[in-house]
N, CA, C and O atoms as a GROMACS GRO file, in nm:
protein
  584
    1UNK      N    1  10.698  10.141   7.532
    1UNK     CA    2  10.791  10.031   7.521
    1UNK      C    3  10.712   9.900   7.526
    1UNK      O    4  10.621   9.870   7.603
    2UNK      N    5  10.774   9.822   7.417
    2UNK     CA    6  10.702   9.694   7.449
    2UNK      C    7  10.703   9.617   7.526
    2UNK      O    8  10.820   9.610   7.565
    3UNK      N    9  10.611   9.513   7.607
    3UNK     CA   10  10.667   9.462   7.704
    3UNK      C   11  10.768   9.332   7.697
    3UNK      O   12  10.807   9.269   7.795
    4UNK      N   13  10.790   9.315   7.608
    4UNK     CA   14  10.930   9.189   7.555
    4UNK      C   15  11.003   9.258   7.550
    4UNK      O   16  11.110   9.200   7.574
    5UNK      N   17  11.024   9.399   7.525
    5UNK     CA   18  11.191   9.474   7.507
    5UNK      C   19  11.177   9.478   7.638
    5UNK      O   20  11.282   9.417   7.655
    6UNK      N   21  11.123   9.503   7.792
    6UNK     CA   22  11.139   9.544   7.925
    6UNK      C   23  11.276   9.442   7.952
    6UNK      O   24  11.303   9.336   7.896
    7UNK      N   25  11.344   9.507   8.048
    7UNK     CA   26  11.424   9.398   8.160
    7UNK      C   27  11.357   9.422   8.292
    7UNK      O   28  11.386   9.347   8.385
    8UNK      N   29  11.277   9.511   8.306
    8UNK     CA   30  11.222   9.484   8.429
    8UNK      C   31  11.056   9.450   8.374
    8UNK      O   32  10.992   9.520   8.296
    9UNK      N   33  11.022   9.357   8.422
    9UNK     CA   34  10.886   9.281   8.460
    9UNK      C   35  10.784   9.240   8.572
    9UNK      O   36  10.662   9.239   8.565
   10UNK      N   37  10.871   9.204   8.682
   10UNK     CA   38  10.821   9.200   8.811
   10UNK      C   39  10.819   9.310   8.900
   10UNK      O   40  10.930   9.350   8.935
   11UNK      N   41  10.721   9.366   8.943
   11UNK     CA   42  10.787   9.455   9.025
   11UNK      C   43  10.661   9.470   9.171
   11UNK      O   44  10.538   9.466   9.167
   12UNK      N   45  10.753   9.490   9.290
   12UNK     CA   46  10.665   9.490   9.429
   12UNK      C   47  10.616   9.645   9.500
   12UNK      O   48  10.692   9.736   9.535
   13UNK      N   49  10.508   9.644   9.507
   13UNK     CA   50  10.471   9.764   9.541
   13UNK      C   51  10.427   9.730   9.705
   13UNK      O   52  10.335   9.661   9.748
   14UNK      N   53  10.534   9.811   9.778
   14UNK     CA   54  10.555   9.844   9.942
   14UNK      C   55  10.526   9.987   9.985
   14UNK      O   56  10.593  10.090   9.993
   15UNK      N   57  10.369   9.943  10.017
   15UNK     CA   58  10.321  10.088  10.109
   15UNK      C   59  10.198  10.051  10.200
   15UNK      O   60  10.127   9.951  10.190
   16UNK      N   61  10.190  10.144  10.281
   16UNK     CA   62  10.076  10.104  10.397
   16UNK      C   63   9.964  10.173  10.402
   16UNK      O   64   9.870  10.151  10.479
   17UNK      N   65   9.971  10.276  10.306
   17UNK     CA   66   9.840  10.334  10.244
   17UNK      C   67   9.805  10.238  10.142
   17UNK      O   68   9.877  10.194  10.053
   18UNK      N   69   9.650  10.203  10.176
   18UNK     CA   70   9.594  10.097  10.071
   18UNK      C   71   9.588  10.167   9.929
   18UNK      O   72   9.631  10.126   9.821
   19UNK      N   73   9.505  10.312   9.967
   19UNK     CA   74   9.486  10.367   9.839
   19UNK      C   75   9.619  10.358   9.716
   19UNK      O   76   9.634  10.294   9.613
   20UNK      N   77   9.708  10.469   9.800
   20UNK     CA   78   9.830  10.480   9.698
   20UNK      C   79   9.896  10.344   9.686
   20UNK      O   80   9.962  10.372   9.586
   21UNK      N   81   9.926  10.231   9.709
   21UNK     CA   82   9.951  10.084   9.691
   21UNK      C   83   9.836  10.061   9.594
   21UNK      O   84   9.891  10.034   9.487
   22UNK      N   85   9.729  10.060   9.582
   22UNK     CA   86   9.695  10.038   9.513
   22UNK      C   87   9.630  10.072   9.374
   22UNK      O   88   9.592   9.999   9.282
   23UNK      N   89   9.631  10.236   9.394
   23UNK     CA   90   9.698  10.280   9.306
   23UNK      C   91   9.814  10.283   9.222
   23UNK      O   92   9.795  10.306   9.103
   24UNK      N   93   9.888  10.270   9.248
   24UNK     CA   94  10.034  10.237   9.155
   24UNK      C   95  10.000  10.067   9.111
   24UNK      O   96  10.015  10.015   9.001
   25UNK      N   97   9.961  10.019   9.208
   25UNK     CA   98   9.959   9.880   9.116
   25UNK      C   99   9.845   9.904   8.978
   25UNK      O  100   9.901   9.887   8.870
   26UNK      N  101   9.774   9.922   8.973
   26UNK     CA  102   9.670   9.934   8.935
   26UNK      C  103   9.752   9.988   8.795
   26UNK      O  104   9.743   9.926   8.689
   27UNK      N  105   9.830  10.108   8.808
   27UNK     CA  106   9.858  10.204   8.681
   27UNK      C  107   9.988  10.098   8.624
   27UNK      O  108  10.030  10.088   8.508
   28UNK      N  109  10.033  10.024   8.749
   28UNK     CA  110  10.201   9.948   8.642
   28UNK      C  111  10.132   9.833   8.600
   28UNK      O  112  10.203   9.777   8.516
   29UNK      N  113   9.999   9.754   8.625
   29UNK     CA  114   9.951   9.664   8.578
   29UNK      C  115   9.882   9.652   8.470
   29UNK      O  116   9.854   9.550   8.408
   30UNK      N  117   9.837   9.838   8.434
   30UNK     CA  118   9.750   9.872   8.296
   30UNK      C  119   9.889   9.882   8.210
   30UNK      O  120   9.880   9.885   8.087
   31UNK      N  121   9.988   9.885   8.260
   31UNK     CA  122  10.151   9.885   8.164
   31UNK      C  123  10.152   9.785   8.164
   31UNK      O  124  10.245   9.777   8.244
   32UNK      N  125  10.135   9.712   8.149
   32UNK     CA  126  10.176   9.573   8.130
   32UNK      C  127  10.265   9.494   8.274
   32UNK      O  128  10.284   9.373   8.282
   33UNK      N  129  10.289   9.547   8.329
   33UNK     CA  130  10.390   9.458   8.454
   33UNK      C  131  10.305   9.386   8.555
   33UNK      O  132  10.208   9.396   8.631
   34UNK      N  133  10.411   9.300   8.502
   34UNK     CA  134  10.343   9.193   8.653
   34UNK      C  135  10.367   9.232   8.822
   34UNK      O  136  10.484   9.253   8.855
   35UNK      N  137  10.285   9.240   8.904
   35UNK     CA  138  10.288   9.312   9.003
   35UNK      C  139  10.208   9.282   9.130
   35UNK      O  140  10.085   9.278   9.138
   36UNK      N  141  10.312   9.258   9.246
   36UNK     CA  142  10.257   9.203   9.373
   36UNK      C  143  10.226   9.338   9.501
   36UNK      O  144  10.250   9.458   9.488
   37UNK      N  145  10.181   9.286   9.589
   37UNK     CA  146  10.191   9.412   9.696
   37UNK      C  147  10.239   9.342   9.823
   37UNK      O  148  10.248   9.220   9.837
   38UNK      N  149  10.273   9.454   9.930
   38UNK     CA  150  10.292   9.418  10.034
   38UNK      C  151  10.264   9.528  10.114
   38UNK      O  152  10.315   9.638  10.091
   39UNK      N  153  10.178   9.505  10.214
   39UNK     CA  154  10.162   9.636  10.330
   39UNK      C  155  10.305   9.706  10.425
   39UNK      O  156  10.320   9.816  10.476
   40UNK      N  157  10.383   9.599  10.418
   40UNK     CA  158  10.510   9.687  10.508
   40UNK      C  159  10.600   9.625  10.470
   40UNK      O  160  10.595   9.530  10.393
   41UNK      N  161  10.721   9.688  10.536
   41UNK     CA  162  10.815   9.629  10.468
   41UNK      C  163  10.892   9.462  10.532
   41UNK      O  164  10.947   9.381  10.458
   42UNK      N  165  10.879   9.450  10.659
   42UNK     CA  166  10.916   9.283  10.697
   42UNK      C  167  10.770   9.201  10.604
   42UNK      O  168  10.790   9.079  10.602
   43UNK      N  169  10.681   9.227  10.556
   43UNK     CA  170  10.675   9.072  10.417
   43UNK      C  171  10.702   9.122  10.317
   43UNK      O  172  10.679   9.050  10.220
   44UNK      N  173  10.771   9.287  10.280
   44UNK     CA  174  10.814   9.263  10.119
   44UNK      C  175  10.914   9.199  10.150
   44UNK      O  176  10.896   9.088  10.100
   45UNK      N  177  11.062   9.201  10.229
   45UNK     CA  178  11.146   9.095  10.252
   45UNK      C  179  11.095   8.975  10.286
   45UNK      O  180  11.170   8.882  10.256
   46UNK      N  181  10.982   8.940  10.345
   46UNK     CA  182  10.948   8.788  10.292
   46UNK      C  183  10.939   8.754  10.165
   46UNK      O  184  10.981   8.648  10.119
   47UNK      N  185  10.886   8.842  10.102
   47UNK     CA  186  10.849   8.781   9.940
   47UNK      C  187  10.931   8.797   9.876
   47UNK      O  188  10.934   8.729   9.774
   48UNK      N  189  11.057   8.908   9.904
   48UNK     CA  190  11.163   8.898   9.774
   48UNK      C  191  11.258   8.739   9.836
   48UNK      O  192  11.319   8.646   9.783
   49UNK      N  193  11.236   8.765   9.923
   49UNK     CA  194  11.321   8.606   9.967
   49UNK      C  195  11.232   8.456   9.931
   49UNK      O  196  11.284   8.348   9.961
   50UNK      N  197  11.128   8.460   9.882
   50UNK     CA  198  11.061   8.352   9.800
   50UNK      C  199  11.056   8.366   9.680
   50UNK      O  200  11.025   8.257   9.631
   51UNK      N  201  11.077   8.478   9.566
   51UNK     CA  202  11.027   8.495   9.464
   51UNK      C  203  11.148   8.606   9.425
   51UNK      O  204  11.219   8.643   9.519
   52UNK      N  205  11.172   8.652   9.311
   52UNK     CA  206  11.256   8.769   9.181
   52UNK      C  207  11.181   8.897   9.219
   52UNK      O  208  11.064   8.887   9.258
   53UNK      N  209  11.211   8.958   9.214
   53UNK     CA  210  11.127   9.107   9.179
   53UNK      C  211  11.239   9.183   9.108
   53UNK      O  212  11.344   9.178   9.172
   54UNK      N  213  11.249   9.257   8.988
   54UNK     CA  214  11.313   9.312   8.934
   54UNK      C  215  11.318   9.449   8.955
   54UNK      O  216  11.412   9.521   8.922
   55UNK      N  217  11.202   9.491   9.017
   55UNK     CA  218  11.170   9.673   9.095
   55UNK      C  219  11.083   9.632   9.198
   55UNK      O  220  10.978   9.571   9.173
   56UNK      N  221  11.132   9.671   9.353
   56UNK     CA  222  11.049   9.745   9.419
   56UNK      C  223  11.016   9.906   9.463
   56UNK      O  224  11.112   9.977   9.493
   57UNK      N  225  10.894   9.954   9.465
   57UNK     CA  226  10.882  10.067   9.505
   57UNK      C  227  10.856  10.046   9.631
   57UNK      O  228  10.776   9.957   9.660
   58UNK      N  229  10.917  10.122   9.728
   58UNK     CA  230  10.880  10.122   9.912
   58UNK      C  231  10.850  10.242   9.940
   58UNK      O  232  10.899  10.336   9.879
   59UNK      N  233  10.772  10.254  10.026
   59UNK     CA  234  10.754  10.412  10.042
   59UNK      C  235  10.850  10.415  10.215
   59UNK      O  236  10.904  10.320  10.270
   60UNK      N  237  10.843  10.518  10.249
   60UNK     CA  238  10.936  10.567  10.332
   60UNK      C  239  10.884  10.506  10.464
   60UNK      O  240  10.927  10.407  10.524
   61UNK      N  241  10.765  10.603  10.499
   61UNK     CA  242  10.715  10.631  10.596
   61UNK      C  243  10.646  10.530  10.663
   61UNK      O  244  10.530  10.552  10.697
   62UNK      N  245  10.723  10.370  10.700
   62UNK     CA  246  10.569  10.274  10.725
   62UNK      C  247  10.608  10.225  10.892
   62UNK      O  248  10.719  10.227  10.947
   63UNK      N  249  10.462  10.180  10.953
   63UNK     CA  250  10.504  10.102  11.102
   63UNK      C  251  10.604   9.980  11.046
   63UNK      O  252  10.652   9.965  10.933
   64UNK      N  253  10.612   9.932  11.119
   64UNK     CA  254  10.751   9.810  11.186
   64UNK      C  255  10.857   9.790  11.085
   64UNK      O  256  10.953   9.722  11.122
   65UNK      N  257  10.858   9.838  10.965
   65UNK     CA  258  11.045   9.884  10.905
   65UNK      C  259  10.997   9.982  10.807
   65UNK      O  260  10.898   9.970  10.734
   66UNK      N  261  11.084  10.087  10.815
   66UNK     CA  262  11.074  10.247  10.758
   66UNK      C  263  11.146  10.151  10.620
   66UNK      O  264  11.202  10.042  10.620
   67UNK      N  265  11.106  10.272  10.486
   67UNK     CA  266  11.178  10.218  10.374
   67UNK      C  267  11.315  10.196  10.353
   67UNK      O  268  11.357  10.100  10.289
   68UNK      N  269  11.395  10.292  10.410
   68UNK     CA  270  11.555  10.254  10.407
   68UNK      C  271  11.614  10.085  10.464
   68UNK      O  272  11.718  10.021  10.450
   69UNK      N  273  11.509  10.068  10.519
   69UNK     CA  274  11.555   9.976  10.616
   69UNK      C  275  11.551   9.829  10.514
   69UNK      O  276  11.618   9.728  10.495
   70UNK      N  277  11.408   9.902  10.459
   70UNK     CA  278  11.317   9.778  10.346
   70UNK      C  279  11.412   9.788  10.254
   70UNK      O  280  11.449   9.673  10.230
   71UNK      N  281  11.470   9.865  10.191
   71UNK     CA  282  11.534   9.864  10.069
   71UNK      C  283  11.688   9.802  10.088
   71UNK      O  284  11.757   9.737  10.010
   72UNK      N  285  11.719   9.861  10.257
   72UNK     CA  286  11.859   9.748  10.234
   72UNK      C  287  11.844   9.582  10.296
   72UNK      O  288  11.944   9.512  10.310
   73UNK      N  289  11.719   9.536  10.325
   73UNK     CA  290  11.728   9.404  10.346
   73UNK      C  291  11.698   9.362  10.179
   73UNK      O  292  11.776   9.287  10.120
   74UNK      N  293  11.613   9.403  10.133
   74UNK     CA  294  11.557   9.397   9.975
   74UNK      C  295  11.726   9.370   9.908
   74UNK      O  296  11.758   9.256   9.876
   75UNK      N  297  11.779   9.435   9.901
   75UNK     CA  298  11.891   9.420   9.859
   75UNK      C  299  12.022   9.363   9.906
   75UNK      O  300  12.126   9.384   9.845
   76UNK      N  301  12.014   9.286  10.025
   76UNK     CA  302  12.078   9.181  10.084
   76UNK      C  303  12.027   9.032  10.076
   76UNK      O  304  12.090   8.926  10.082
   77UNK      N  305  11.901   9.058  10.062
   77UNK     CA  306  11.866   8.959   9.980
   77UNK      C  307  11.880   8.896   9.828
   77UNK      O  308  11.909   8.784   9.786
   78UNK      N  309  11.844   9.019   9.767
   78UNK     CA  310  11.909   8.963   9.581
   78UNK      C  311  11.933   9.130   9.568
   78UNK      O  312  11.852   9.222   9.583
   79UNK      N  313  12.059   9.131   9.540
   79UNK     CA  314  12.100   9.239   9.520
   79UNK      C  315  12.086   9.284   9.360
   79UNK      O  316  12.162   9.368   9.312
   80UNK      N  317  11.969   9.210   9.272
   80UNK     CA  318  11.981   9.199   9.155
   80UNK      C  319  11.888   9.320   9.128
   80UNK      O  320  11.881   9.399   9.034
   81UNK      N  321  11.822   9.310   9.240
   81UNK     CA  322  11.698   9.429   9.250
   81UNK      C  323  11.644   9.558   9.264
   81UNK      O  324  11.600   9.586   9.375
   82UNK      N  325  11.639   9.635   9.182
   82UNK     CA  326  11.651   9.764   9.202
   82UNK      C  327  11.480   9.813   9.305
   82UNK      O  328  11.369   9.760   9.312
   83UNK      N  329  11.544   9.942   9.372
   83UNK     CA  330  11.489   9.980   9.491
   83UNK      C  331  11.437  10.122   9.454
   83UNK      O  332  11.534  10.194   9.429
   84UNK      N  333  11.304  10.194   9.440
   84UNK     CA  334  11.293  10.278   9.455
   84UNK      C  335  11.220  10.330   9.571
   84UNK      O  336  11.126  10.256   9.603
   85UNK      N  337  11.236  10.442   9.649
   85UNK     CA  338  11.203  10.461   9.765
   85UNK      C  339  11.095  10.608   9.726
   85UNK      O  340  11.129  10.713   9.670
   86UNK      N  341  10.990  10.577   9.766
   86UNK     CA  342  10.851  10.686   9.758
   86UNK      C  343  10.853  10.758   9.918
   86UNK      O  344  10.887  10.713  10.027
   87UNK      N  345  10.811  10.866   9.883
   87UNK     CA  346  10.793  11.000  10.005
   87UNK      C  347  10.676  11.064   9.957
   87UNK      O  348  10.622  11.068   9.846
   88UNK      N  349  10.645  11.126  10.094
   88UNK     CA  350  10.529  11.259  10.078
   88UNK      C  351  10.606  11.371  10.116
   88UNK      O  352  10.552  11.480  10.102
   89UNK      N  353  10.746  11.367  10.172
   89UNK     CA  354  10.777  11.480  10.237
   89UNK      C  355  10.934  11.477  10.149
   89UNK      O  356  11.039  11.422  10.184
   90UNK      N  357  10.903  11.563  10.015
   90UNK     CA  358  11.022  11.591   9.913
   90UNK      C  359  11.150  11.590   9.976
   90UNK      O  360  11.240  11.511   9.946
   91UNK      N  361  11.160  11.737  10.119
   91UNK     CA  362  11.267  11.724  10.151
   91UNK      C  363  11.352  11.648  10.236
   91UNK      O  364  11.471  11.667  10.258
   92UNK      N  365  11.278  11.560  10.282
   92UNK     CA  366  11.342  11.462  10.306
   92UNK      C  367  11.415  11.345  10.232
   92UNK      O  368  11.480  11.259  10.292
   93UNK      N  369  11.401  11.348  10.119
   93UNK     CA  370  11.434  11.253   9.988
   93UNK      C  371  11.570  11.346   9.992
   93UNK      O  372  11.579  11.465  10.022
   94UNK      N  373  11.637  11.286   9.966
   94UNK     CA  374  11.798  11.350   9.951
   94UNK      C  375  11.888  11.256   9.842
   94UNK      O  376  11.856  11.145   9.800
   95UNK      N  377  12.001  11.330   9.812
   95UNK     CA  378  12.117  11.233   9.795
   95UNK      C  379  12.144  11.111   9.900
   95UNK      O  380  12.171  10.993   9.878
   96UNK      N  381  12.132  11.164   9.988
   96UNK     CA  382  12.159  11.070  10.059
   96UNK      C  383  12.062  10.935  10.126
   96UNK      O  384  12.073  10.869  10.230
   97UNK      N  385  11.995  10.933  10.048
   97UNK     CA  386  11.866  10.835  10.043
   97UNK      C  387  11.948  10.731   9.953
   97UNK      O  388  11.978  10.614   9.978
   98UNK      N  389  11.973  10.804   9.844
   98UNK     CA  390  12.058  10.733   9.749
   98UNK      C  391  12.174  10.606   9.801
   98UNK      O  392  12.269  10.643   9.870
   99UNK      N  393  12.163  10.486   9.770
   99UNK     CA  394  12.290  10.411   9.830
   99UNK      C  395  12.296  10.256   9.760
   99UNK      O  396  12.217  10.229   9.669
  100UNK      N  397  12.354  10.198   9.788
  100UNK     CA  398  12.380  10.059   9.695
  100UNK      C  399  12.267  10.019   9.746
  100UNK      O  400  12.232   9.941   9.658
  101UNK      N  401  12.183  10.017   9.827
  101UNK     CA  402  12.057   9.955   9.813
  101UNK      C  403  11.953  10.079   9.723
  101UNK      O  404  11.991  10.056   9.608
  102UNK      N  405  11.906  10.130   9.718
  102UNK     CA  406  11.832  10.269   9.641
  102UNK      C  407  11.861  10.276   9.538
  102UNK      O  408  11.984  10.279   9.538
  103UNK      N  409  11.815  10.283   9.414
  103UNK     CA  410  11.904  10.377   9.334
  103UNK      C  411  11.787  10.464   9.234
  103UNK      O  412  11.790  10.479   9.112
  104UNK      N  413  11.695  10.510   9.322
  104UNK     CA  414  11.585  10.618   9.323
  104UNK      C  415  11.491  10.659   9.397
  104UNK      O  416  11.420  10.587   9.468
  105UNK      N  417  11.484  10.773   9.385
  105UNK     CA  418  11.358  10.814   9.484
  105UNK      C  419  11.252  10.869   9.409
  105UNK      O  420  11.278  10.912   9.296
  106UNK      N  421  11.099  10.878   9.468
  106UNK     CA  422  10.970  10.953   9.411
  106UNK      C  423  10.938  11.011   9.500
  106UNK      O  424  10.952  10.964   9.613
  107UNK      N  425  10.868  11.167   9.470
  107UNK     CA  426  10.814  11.198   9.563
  107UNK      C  427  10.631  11.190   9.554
  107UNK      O  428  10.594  11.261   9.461
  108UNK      N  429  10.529  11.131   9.618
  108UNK     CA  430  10.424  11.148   9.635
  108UNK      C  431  10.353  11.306   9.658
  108UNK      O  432  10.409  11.389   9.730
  109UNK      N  433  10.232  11.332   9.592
  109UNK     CA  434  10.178  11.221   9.495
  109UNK      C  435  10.254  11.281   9.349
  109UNK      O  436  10.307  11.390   9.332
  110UNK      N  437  10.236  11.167   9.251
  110UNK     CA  438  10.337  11.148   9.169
  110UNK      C  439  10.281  11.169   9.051
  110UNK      O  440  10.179  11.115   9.094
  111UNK      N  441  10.243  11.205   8.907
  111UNK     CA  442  10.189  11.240   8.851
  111UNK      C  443  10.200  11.067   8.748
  111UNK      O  444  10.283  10.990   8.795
  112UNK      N  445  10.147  11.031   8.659
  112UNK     CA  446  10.173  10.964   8.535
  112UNK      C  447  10.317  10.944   8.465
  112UNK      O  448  10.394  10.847   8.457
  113UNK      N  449  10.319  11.043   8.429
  113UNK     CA  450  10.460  11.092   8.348
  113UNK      C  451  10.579  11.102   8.424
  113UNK      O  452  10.687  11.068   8.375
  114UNK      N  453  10.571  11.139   8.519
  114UNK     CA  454  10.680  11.177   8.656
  114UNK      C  455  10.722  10.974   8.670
  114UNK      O  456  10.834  10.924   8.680
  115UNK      N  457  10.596  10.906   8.665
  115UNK     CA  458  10.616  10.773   8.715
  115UNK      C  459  10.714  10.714   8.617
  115UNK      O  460  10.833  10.682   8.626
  116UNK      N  461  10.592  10.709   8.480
  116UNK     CA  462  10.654  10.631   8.387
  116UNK      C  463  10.814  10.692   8.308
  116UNK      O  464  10.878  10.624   8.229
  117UNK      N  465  10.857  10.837   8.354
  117UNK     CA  466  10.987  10.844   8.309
  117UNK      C  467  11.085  10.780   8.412
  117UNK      O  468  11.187  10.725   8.371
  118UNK      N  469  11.051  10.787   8.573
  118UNK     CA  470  11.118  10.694   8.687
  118UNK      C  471  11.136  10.560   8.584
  118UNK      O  472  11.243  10.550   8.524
  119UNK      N  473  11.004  10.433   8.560
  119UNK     CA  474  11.096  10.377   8.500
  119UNK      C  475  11.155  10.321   8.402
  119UNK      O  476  11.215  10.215   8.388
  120UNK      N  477  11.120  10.437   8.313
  120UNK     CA  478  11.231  10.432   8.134
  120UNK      C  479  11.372  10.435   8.248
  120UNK      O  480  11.456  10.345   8.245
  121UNK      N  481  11.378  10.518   8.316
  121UNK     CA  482  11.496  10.531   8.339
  121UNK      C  483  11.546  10.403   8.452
  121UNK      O  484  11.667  10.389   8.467
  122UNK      N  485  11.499  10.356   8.492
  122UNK     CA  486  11.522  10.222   8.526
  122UNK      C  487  11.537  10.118   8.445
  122UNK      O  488  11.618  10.026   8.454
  123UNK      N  489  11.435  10.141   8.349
  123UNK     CA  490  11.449  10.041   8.255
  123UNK      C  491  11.623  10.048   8.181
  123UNK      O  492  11.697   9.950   8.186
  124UNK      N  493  11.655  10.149   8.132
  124UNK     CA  494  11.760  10.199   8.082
  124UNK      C  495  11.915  10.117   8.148
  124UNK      O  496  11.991  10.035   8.096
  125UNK      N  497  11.914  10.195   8.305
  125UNK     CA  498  12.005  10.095   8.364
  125UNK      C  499  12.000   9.967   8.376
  125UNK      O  500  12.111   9.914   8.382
  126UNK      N  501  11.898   9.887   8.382
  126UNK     CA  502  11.874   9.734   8.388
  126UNK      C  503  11.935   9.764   8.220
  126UNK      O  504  12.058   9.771   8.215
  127UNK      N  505  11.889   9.775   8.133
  127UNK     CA  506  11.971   9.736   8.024
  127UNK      C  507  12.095   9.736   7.990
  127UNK      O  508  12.156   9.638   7.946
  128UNK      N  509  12.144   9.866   8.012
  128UNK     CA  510  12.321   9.895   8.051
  128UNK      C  511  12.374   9.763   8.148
  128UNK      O  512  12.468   9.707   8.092
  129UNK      N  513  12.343   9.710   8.259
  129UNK     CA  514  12.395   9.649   8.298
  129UNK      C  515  12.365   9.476   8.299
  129UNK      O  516  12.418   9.384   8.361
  130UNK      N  517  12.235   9.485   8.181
  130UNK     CA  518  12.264   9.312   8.079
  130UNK      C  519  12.331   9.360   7.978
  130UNK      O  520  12.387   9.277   7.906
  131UNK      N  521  12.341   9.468   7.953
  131UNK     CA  522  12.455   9.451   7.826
  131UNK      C  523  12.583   9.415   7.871
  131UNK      O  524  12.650   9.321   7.828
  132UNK      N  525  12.618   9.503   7.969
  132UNK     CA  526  12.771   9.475   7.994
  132UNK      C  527  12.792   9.348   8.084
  132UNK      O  528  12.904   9.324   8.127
  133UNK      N  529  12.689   9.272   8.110
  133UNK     CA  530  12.729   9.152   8.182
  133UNK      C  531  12.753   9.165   8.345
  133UNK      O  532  12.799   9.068   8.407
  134UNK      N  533  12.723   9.282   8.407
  134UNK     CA  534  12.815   9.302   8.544
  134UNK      C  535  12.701   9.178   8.611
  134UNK      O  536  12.776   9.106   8.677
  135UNK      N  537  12.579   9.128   8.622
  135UNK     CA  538  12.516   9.020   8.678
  135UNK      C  539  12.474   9.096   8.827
  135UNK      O  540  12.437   9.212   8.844
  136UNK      N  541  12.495   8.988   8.929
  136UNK     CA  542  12.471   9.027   9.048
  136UNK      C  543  12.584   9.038   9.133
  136UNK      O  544  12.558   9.001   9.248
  137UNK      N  545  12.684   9.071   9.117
  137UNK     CA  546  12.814   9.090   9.205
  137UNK      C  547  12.817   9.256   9.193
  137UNK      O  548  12.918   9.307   9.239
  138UNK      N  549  12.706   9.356   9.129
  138UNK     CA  550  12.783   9.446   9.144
  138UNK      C  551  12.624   9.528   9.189
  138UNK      O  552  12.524   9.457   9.177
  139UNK      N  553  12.610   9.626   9.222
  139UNK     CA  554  12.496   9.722   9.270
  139UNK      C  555  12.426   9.794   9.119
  139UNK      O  556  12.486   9.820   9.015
  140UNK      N  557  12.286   9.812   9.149
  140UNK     CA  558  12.243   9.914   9.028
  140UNK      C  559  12.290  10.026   9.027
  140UNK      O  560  12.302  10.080   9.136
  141UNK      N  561  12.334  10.102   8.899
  141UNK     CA  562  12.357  10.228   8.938
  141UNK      C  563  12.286  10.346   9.028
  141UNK      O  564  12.166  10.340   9.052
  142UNK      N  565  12.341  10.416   9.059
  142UNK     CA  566  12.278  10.523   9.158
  142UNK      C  567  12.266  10.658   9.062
  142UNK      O  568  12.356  10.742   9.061
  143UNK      N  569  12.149  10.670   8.984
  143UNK     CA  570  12.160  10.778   8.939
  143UNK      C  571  12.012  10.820   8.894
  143UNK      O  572  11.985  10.893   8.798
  144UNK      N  573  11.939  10.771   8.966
  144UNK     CA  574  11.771  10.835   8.977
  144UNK      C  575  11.732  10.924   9.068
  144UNK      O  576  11.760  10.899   9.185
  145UNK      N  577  11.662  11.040   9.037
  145UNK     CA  578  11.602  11.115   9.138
  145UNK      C  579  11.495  11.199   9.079
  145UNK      O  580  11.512  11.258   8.972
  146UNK      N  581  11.357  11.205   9.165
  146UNK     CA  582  11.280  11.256   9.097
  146UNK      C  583  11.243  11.417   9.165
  146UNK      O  584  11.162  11.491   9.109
   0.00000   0.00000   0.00000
C-alpha cells in the first residue's frame, strides 16, 4: 500500500523491552510510517496527550501501567486512536482484551506477515470509518485478533 492511500501514519510503539520496541519500530519505519517510542505506558499517555498518533501498539506486560490500563487512558485521551495490545503469553489475549479502548491484539513474537496483515486490517477500519464520517464521537471497531 502506498503511503498516501494510508489513514494511519503515526503510530507509537509502547514496550519495555528495548529489543522488541525497537524492533517493530525499525520494521513500521522501513514501511514507511512515521513512528515514536515510549518505554511504559504513563509517557505513552504523555505523548498521545501532546501529539496525534493514529496506532498505538502497547504491549501488556510493563512496570508502572500494564497495557489495558495504557490503552484505556490512550483512548480517553483522543479516542480517535486505535489501540493494539501485544503479549508473549497468547492465552492470555482474549476476547475480552477486546474493548472500546482495544480493538486488537498480537501475540509476540510476531512474524512479518502476521504484523503487516494486523495493519491492512487496521488500515481497512480507519478507512470504513473516514468514509462514513462517524469522526471521534464514536470507538474503532472491535474486530481484530491475531
Amino acid at each position: 500500500m502506498k503511503q498516501v492511500d494510508r489513514q494511519i501514519r503515526s503510530v507509537l510503539v509502547v514496550d519495555d523491552t528495548e529489543i522488541i520496541r525497537d524492533l517493530l519500530v525499525d520494521v513500521l519505519r522501513n514501511d514507511g510510517y512515521h513512528v515514536d517510542k515510549a518505554t511504559n505506558g504513563i509517557e505513552a499517555v504523555e505523548m498521545v496527550a501532546k501529539q496525534h498518533f493514529d496506532l498505538v501498539f502497547t504491549d501488556m506486560h510493563m512496570p508502572r501501567q500494564d497495557g489495558l490500563t495504557t490503552a484505556r487512558k490512550v483512548h480517553e485521551t483522543d479516542p480517535t486512536t486505535f489501540v493494539i495490545v501485544t503479549d508473549s503469553y497468547p492465552d492470555k489475549l482474549s476476547h475480552a482484551t477486546l474493548n472500546e479502548a482495544v480493538v486488537g491484539t498480537i501475540c509476540k513474537p510476531f512474524d512479518l506477515a502476521e504484523l503487516r496483515a494486523v495493519l491492512q486490517r487496521v488500515e481497512d477500519i480507519a478507512a470504513s470509518r473516514s468514509a462514513s464520517e462517524q469522526g471521534a464521537t464514536r470507538s474503532p471497531s472491535k474486530v481484530l485478533e491475531s
